[in-house]
N, C-alpha and C positions, 0 to 999 in steps of 0.2 A: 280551595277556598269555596263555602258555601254562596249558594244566591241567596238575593236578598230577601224573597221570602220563605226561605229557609229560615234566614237570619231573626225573621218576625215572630216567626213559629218558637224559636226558642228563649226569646225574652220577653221579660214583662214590660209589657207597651206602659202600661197604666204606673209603673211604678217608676219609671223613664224616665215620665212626664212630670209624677210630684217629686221627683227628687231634681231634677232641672227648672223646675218653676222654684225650688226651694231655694236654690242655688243662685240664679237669675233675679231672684228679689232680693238679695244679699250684693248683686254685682253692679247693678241695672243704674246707679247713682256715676260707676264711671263712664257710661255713655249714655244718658239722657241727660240733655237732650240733644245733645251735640251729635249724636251719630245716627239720629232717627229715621229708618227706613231702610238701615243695613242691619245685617243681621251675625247671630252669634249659632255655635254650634257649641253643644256642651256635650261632655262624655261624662258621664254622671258617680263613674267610680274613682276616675281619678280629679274631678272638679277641673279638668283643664279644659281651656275657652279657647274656642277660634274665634276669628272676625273676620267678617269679610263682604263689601260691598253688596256682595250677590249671595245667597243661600247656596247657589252653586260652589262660590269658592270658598263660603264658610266651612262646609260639608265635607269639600274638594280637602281644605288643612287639616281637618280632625281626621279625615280618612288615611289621610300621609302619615300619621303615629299612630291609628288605630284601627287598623284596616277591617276587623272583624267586628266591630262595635258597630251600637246602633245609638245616635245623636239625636237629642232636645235640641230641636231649633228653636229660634225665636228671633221676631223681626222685632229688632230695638225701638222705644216708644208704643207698639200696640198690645193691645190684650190678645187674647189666643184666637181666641174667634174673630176678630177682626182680623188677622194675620189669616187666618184659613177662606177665610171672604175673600179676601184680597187675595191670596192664591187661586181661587179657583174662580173669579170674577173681578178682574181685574180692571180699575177704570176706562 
């Protein structure tokens, strides 16, 4: 099994992302705003969604069926940049 940034190296980050954000604004109506602040993990080729209170265990179920894939997060209710704010500055 490759590391993970092995893993980085051989996919398109940027193509990841608008095909998870594409997907995610198509989803995002069955948990907004009821589930705001927990987060989802998208695997972008097969459109399958984890959940999961924590980006750890959202991560944690998409990794359990796709172990070599690399996941569009996204904390339910924020836009990306606020989500990445809030990841690396957290209140």
């Amino acid at each position: 099994m490759m590391d993970a940034n092995e893993k980085l190296r051989q996919v398109n980050v940027a193509l990841i992302a608008e095909k998870g954000a594409e997907i995610y604004g198509r989803i995002k109506d069955r948990y907004e705003p009821k589930d705001k602040g927990k987060f989802l993990a998208i695997e972008v080729d097969s459109e399958n969604v984890y959940f999961g209170e924590t980006s750890l265990e959202a991560v944690g179920k998409a990794k359990s069926v796709h172990p070599d894939k690399v996941f569009y997060l996204v904390k339910i209710g924020f836009d990306t940049m606020e989500t990445i704010a809030k990841m690396y500055y957290p209140d």
